[in-house]
GUKE-720731 format. One record per atom (N, C-alpha, C): x, y negated, z negated. Coordinates in steps of 0.05 Angstrom, whole numbers, padded with zeros to 5 digits, always signed. Each point is the difference from the previous one (the first is absolute). Layout:
BEGIN
XYZ...
END
This chain:
BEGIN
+01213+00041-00311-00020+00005+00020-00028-00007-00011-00026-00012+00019-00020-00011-00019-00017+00008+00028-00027+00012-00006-00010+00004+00017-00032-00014-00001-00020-00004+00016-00023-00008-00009-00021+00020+00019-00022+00008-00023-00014+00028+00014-00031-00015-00006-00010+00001+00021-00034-00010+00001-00017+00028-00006-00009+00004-00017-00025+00013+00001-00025-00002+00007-00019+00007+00021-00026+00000+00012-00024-00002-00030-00019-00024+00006-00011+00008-00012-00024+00020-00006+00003+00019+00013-00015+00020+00010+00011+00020-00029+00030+00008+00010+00010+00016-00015-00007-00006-00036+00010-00023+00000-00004-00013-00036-00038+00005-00004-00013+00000+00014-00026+00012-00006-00004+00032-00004+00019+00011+00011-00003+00034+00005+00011+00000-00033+00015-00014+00000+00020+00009-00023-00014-00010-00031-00019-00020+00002-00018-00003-00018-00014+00010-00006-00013+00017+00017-00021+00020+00000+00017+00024-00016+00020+00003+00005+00016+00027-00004+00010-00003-00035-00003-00027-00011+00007-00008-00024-00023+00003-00024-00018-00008+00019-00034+00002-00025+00002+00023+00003-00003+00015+00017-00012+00038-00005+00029+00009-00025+00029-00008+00005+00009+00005-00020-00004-00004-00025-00012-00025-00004-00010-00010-00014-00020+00005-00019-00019+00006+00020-00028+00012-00006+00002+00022-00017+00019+00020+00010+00003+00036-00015+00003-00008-00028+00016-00009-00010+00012-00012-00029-00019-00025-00016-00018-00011+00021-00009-00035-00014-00023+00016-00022+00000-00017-00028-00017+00004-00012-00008-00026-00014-00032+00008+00011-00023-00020+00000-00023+00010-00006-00009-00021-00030-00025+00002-00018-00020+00016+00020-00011+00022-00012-00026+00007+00013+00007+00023+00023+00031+00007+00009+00000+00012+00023+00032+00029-00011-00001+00014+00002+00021+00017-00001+00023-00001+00010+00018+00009-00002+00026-00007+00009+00001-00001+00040-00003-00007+00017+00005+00008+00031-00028+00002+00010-00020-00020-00017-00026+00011+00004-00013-00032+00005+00015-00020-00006-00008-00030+00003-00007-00015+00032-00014-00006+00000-00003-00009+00029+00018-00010+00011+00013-00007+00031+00017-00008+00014-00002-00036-00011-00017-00014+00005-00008-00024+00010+00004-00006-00038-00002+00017-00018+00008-00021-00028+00027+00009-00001+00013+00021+00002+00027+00006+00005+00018-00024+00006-00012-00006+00032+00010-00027+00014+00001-00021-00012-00028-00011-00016-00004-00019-00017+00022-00002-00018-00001+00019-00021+00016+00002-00021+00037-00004-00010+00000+00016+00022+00037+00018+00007+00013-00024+00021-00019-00024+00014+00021-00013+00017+00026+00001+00005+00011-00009-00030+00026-00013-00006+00021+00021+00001-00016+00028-00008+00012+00024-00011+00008+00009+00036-00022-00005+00018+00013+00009+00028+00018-00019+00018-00003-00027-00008+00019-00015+00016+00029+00007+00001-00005+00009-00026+00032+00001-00015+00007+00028+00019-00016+00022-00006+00001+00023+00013+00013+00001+00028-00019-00012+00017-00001-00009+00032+00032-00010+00001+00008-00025-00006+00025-00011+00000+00024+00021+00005+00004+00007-00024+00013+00017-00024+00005+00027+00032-00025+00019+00012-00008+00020+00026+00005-00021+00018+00001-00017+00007+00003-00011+00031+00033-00009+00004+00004-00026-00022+00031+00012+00000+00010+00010+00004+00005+00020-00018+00013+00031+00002+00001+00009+00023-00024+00014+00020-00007+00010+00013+00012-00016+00023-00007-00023+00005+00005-00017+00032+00033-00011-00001+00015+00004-00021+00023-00004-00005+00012+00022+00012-00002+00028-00013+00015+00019+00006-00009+00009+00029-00025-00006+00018+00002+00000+00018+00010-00021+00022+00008-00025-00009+00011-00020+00011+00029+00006+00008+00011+00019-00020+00033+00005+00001-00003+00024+00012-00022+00011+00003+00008+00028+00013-00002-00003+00030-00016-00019+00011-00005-00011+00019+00028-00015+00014+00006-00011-00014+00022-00022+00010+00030+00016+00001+00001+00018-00020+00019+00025-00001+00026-00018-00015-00013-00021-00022+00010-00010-00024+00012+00026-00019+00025-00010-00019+00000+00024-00014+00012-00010-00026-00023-00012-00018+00008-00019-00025+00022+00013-00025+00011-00008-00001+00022+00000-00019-00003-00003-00030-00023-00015-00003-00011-00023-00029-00034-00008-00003-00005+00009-00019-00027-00001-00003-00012-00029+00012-00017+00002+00019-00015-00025+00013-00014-00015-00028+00005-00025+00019-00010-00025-00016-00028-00013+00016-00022+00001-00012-00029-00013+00016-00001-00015-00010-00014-00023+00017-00015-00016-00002-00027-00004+00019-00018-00016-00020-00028+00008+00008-00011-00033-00006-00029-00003+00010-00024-00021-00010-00025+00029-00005-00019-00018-00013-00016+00025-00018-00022+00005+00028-00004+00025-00005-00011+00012+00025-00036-00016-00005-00003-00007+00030-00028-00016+00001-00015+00018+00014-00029+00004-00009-00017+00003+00012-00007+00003+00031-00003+00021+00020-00005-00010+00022+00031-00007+00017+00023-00002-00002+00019+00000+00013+00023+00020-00004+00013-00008+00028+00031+00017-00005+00023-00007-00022+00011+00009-00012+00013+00006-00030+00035+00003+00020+00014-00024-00010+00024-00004+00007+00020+00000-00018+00018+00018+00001+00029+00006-00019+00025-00004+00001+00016-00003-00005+00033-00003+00007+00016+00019-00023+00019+00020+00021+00005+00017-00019+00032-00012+00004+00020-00009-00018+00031+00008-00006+00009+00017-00004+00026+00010+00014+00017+00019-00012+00021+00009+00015+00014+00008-00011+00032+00008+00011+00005+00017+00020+00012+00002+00023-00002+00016+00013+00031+00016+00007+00024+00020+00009+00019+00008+00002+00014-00022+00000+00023+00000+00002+00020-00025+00009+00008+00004+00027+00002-00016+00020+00010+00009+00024+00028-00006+00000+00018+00007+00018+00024+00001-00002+00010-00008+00035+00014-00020+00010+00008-00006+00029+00034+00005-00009+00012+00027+00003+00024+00005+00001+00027-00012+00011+00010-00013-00012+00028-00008+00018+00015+00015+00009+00027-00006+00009+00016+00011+00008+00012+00012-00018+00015+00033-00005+00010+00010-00017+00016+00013+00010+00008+00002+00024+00028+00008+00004+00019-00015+00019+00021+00004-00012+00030-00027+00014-00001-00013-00022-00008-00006-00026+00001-00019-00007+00025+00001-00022+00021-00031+00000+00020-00009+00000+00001+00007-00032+00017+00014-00020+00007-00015-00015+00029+00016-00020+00014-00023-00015+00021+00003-00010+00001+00025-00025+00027+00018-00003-00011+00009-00026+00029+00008-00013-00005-00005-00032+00023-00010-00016+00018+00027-00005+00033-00003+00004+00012+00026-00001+00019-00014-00030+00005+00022-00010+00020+00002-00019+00013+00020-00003+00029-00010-00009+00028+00021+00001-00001-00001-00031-00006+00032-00006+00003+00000-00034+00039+00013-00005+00009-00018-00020+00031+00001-00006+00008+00016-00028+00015+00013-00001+00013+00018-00024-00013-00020-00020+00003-00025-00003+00003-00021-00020-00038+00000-00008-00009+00006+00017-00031-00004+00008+00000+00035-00017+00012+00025+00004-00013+00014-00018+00011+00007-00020+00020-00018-00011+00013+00008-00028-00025-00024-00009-00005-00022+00002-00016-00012-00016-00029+00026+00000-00013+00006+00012-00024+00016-00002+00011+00022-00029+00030+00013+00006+00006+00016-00022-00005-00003-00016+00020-00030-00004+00001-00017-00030-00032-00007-00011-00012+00004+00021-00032-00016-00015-00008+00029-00014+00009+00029+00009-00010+00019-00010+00011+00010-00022+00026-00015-00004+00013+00005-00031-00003-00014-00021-00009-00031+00022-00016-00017-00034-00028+00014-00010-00014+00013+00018-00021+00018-00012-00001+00015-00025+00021+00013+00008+00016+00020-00027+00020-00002-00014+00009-00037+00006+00019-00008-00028-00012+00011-00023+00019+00001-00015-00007+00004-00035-00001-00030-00022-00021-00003-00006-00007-00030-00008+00015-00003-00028+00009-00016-00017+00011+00001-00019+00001-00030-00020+00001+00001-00020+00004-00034-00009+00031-00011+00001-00004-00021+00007+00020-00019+00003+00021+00004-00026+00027-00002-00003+00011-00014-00020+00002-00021-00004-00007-00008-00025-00013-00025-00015+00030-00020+00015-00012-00029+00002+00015-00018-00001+00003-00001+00033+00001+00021+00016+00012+00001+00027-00031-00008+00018+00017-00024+00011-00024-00018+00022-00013+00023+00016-00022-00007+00016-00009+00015+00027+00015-00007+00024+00009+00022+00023+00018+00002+00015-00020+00012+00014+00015+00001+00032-00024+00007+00024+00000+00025-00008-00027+00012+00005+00006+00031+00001-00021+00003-00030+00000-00012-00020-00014-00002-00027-00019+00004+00007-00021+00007-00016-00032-00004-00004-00008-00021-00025-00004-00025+00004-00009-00026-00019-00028+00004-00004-00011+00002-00027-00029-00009-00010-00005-00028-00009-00012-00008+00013-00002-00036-00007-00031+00000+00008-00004-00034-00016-00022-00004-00005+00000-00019+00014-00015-00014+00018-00009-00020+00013-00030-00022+00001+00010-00029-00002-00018+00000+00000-00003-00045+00010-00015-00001+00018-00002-00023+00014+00001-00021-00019+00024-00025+00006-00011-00022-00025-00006-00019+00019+00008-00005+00018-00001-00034+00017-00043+00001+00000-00009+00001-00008-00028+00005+00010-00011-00006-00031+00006-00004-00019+00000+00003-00024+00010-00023-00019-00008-00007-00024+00010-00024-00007+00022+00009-00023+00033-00010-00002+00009+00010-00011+00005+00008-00029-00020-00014-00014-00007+00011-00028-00013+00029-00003-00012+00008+00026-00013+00025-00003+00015+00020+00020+00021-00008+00005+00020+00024+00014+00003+00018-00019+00004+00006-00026+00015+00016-00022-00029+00019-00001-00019-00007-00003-00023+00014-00005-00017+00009+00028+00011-00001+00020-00015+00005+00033+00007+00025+00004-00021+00016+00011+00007+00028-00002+00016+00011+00015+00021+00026-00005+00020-00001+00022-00002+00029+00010-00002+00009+00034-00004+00028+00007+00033+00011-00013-00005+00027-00004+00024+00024+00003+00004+00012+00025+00025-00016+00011+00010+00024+00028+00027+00016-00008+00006+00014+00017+00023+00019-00002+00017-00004+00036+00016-00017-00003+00018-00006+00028+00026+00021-00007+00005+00001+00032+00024+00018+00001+00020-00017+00020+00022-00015-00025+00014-00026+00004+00015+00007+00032+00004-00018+00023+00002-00010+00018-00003+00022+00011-00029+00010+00006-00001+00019+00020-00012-00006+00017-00020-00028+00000-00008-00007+00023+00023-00025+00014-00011-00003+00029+00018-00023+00013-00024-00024-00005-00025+00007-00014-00018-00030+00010-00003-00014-00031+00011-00019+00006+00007-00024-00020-00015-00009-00013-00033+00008+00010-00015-00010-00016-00013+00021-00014+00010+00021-00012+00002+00023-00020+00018-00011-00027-00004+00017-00016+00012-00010-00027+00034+00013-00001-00006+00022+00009+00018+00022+00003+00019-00007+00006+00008-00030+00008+00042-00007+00009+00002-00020-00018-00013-00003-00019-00002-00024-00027+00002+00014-00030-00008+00021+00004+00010+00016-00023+00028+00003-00008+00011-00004+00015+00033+00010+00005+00015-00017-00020+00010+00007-00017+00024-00014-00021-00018-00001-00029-00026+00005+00005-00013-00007-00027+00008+00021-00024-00011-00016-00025+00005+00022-00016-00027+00010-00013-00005+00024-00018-00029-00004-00018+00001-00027-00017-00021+00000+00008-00007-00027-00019-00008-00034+00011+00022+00000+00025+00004-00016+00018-00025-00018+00017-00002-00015-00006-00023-00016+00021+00013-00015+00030-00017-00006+00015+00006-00007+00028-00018-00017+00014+00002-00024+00013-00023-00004+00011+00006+00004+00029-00016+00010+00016+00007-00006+00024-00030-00008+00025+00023-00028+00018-00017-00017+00014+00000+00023+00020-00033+00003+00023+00003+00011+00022-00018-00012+00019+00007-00008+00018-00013-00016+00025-00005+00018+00022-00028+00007+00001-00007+00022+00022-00002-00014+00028-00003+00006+00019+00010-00006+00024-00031+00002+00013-00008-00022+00014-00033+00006+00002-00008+00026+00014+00011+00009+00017+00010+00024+00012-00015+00032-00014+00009-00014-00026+00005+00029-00016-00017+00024+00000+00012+00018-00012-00027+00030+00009-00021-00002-00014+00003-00022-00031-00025+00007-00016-00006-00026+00004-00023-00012+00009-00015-00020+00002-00003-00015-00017-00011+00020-00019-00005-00017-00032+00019-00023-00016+00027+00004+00020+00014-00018-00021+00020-00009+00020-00006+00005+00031+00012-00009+00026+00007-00029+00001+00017-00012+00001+00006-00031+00000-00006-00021-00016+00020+00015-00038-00008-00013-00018+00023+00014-00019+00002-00023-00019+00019+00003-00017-00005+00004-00031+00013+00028+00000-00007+00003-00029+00025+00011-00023-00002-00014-00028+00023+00004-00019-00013+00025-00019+00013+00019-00003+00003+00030-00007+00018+00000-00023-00001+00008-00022+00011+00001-00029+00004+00024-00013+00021+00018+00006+00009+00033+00000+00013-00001-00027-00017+00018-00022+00024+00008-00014-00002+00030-00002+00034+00009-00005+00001+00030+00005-00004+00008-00024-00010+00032-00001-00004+00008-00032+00016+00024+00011+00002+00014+00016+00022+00028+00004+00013+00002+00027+00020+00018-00011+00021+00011+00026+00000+00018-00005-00006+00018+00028+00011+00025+00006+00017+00007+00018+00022+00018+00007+00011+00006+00015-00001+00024+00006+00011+00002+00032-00013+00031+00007+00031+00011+00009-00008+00024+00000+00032+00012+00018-00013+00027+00016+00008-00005+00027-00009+00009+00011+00011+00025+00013-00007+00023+00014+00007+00034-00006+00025-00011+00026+00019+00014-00009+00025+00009+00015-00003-00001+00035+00002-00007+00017-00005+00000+00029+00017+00028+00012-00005+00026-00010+00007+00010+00008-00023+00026+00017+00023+00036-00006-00026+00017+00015-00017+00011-00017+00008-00004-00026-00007+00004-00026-00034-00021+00006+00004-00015+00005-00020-00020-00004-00027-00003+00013+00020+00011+00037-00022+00012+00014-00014+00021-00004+00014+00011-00011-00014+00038-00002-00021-00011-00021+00006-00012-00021-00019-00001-00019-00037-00008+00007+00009-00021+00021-00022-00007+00019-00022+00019+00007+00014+00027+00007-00017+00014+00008-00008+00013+00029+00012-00034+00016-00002+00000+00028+00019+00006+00022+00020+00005-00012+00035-00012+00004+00017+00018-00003+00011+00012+00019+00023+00027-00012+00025-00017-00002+00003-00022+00008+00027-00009-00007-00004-00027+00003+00026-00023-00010-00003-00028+00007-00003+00000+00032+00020+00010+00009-00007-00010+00028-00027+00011+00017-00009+00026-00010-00027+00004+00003-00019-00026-00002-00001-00003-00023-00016-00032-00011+00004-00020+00023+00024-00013+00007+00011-00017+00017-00019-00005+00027+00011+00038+00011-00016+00005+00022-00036-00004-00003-00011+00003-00010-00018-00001-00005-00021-00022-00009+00012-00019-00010-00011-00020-00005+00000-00021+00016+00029+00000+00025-00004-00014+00025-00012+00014+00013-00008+00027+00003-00025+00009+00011-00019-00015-00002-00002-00006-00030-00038-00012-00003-00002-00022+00004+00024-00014-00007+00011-00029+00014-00008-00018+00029+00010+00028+00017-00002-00006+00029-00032-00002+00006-00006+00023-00007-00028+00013+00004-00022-00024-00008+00009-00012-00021-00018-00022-00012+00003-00024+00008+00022-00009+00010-00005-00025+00022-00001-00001+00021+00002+00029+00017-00003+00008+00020-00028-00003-00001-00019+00004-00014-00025+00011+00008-00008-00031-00007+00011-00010-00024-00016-00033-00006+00005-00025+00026+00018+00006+00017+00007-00005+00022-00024-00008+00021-00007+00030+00009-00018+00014+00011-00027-00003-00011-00003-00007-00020-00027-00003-00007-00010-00023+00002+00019-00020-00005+00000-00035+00007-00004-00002+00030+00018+00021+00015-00003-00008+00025-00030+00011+00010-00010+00022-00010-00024+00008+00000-00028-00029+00009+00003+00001-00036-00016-00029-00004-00008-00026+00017+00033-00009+00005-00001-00023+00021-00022+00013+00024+00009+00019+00015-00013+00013+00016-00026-00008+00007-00012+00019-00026-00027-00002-00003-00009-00027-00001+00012-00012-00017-00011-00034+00001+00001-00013+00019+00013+00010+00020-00003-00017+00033-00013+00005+00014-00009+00031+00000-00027+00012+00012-00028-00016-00011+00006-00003-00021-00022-00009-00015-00005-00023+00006+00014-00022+00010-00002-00028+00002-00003+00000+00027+00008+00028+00015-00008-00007+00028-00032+00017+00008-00013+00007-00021-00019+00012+00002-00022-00026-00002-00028+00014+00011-00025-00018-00012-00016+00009-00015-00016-00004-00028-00016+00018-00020-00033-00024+00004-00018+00015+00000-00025-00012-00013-00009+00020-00024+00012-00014-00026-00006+00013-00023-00015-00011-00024-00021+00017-00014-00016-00005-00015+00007-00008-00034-00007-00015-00008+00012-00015-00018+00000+00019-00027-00026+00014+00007+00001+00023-00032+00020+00014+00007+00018+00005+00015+00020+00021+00015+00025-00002-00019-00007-00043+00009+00039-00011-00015-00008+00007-00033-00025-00009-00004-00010+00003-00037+00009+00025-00007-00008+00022+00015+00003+00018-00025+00030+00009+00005+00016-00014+00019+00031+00007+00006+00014-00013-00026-00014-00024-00005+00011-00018-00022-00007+00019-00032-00007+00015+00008-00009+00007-00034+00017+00033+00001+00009+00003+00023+00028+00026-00004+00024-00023+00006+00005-00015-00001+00025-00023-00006+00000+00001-00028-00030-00013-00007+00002-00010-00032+00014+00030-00014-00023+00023+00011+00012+00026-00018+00031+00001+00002+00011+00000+00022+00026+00004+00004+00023-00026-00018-00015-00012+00000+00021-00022-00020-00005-00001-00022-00018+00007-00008-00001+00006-00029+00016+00024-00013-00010+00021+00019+00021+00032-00007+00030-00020-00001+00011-00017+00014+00027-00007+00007+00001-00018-00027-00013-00005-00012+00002-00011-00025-00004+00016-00024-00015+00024+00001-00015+00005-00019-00023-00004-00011-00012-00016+00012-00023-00011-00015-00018+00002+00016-00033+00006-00005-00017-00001+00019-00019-00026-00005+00000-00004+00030-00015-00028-00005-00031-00002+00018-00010-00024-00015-00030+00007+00017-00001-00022+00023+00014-00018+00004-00012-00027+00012+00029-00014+00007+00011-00010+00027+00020-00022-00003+00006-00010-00017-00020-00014-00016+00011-00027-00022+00014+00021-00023-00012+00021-00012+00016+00011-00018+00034+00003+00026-00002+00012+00019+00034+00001+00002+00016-00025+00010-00008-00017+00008+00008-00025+00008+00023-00015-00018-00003-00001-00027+00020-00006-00013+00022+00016+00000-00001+00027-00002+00025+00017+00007+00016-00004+00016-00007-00007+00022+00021-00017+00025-00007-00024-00001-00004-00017-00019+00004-00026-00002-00012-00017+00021-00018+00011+00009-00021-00016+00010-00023+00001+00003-00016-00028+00016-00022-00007-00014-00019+00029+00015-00029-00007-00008-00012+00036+00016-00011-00011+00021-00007-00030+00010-00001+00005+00027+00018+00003+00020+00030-00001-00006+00026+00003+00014+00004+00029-00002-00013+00013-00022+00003+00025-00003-00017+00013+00015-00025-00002+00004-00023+00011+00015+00007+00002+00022+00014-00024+00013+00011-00005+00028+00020+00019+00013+00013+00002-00023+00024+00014+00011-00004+00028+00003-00018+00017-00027-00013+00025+00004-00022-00002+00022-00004-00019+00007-00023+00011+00033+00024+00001+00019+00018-00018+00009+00011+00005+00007+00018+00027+00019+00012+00012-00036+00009+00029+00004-00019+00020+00008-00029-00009-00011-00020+00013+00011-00013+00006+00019+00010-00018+00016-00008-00005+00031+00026+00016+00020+00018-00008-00010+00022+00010+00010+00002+00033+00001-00016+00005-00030+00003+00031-00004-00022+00017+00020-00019-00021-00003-00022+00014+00017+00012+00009+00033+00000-00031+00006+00012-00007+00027+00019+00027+00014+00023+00007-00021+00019+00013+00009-00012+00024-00002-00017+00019-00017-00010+00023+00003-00023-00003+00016-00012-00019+00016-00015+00003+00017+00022+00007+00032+00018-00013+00006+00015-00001+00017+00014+00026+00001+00010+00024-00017+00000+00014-00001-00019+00023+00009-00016-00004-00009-00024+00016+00007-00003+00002+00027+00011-00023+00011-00009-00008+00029+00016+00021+00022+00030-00006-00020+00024+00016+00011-00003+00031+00008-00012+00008-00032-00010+00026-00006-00017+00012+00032-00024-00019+00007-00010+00005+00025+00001+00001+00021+00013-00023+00003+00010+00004+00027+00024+00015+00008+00024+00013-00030+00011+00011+00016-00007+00032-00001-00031+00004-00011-00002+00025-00005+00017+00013-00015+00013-00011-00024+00017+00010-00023-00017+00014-00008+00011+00036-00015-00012+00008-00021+00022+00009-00011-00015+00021-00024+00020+00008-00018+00017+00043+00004+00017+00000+00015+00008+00026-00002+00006+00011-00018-00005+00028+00004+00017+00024-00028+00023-00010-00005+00024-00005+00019+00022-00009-00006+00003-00024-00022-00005-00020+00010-00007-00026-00014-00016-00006-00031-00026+00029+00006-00007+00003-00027+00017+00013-00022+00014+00016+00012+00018+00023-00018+00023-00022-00006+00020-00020+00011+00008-00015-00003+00004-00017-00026-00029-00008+00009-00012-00025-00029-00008+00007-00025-00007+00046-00002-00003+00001-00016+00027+00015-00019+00019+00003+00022+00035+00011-00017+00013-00034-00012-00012-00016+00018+00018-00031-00009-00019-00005-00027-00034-00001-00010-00002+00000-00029+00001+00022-00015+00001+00022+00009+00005+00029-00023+00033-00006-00012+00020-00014+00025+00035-00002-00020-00006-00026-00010-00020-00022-00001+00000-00021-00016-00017-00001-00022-00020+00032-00009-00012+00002-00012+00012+00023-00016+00023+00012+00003+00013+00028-00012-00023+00020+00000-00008+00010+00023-00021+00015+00007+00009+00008+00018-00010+00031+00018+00007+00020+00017-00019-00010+00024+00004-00002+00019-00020-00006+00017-00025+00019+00008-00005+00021-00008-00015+00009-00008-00025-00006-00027+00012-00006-00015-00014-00006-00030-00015-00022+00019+00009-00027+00008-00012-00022+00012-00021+00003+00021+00007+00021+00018-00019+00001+00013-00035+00016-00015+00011+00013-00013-00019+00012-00011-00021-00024-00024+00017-00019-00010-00011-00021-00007-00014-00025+00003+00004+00003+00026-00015-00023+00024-00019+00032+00007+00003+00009+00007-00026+00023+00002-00020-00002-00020+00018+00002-00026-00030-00004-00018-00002-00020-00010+00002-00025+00009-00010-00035-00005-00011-00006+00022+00000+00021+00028-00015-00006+00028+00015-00031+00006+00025-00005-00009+00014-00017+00002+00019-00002+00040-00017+00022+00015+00026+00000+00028-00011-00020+00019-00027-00015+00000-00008-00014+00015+00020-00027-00009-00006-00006-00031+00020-00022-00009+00031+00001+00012+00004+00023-00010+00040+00002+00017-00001+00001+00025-00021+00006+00012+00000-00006+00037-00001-00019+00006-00022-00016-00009+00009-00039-00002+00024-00017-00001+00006+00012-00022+00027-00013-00008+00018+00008+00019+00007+00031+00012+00018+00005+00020-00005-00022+00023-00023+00009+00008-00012-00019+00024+00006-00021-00002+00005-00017-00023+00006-00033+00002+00030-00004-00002+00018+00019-00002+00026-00003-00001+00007+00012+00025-00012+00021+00013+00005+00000+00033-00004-00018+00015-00020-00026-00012+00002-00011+00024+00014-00024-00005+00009-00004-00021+00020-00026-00010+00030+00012+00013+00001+00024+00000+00027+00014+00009+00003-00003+00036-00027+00007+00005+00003+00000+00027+00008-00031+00013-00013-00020-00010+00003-00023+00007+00024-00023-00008+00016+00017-00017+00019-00002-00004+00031+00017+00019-00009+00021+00005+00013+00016+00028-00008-00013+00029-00020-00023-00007-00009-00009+00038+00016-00022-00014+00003-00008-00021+00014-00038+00004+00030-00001+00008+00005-00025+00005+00029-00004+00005+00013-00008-00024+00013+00013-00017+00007+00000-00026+00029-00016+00003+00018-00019-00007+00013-00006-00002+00026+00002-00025+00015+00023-00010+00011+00006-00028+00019-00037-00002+00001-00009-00017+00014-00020-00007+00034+00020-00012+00004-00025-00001+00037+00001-00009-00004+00021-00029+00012+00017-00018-00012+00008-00019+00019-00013-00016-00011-00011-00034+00008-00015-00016+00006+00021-00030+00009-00010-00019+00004+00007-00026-00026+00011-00013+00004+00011-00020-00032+00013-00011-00010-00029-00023+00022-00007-00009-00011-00024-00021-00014-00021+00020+00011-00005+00030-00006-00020+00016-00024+00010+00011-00009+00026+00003-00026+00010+00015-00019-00003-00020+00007+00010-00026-00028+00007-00012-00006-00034-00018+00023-00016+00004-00016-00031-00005-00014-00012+00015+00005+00003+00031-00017-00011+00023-00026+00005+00000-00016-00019-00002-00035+00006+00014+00001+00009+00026-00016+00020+00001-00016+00002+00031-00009-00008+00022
END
């Protein structure tokens, strides 16, 4: 928003006058006491000292009455521009600055979309078991001479030669990993190449990434890998029995366990389901919406992206170009893509908000008491202790927000026409993108 405000030159004379007498109280001048110097050498003297003054008071002043007038409501400190105030005329300004975002709402209810079902199978929660008994295998050393077999834990050293000239392969430095032999299915892991080796053993192995691939950095290119193993471990893992569950803690019996873990099973792709279908949702509201939004809006959206991907790394970063190499690309593809999500993020919590109003959503006792029993059992806290804790962080406006924005993603998900698809395998659901 940019506005342009004329000042009378009448007023810029009032206001000159109003600058020397300030002036005057404080000016000290040979021969005269402090507030005691004549007006007319004041004038003489202090020119420069009141132009600046006048500017500095008229600005200010004819700005904030410009917006109060117009019933503007700036978002971002205004930007002026000026020519230097002359003698004898009206004094012309242009103020910049940001103003709310407006929002032209689409359509948000009927709207069409698919959402992913899955049938979790006995086979689906003895593997979840089995993942909870390699936890608490008992790790042990290998007997000497006997290769690595699936199921092993291999320490090998790795380390790139094709990139390298081969006189200096023997001396190129090599990382230490610890694979746990064919436990993955993706081929381009070390972990199904370990298999038959012995200590001591070297390996090279070719791998041709698929341009496709998840890590960018090395997406549609071929590289030779030089493993040698220095240890085997093998694990043996606790008995599958009720003995095993009880020990857990969680579990009065195996089949207790059973039951229970297709509980969390269901519950967790039931809801990842549902949350995808959520999403789409919103993103069609969104594309069927219209925004006029202010560009410092998407900026400082982009700098809770950057925070957020850095926490997802670990590392805090100040600027694109430091994270840009991490996903293997350049930072203006990176910048792009974080405005992007930034826009999107804005976009969709503006559209929300919209929801919030028009359908006159708030937040009930029910709904509050709700949200605060669902984090007091995800926090091993009494729902009491919690509420008393958001009492004293003055934290209930924040959890009313948050309620509020999941009532109305819920609601608009109860007006759409939801479509459940065929339901698939859990290995086949949780490989599929969104």
């Amino acid at each position: 928003m940019e506005i342009t405000v004329q000042v009378p030159v009448d007023r810029i004379l009032a206001e000159y006058e109003n600058s020397f007498k300030r002036i005057q109280k404080s000016a000290k001048l040979d021969g005269f006491r402090p507030g005691k110097a004549p007006i007319a050498m004041v004038k003489a003297r202090f020119k420069e000292r009141a132009d600046q003054d006048v500017v500095e008071s008229i600005v200010k002043d004819c700005y904030l009455e410009a917006v109060k007038e117009k019933d503007y409501h700036p978002i971002s400190y205004p930007r002026f521009n000026f020519d230097r105030l002359e003698t004898g005329k009206d004094f012309t300004f242009t103020a910049s600055f940001d103003v709310p975002p407006t929002v032209e709402l689409g359509s948000y209810k009927n709207i069409s979309v698919n959402e992913r079902q899955c049938a979790v199978s006995d086979d689906d929660v003895m593997e979840e078991i089995n993942g909870v008994r390699e936890n608490h295998a008992v790790i042990s050393a290998k007997e000497e001479g006997r290769p690595v077999e699936k199921g092993d834990l291999a320490k090998i050293k790795v380390k790139r030669i094709d990139n390298i000239a081969p006189e200096l392969i023997e001396a190129a430095e090599a990382r230490e990993v610890t694979v746990l032999a064919g436990a993955k299915e993706d081929k381009f892991e070390f972990d199904p190449y370990v298999i038959g080796m012995n200590v001591g053993d070297t390996k090279d192995v070719v791998l041709t990434y698929p341009k496709d691939y998840q890590y960018k950095s090395v997406a549609g290119q071929t590289h030779t890998y030089r493993m040698a193993l220095g240890e085997i471990q093998k694990r043996e893992l606790p008995a599958l029995d009720d003995e095993f569950a009880k020990d857990l803690s969680e579990y009065e019996s195996l089949a207790d366990m059973k039951k229970k873990i297709r509980e969390r099973l269901e519950s967790f792709v039931s809801e990842k389901g549902r949350g995808e279908a959520k999403g789409e949702i919103l993103k069609k509201i969104v594309e069927g919406s219209k925004f006029d939004l202010p560009d410092t809006m998407i900026e400082e959206e982009k700098k809770t992206v950057l925070e957020r991907l850095g926490q997802r790394i670990g590392y805090q970063f100040n600027s694109v170009a430091e994270i840009a190499p991490f996903f293997g690309m350049k930072p203006e593809d990176m910048d792009a893509k974080m405005r992007e999500e930034a826009l999107m993020s804005v976009k969709t919590s503006l559209v929300v908000a919209e929801i919030i109003k028009k359908e006159s959503l708030t937040v009930t006792d029910e709904k509050f008491n709700e949200a605060v029993d669902d984090m007091a059992k995800r926090n091993g806290k009494t729902a009491e202790e919690l509420k008393s804790m958001i009492e004293a962080n003055n934290a209930r406006g924040r959890l009313d927000s948050e309620i509020l924005y999941n009532n109305a993603i819920d609601f608009v998900y109860e007006q759409a026409k939801v479509k459940k698809e065929k339901p698939i395998p859990v290995k086949e659901f949780m490989k599929q993108q969104a």
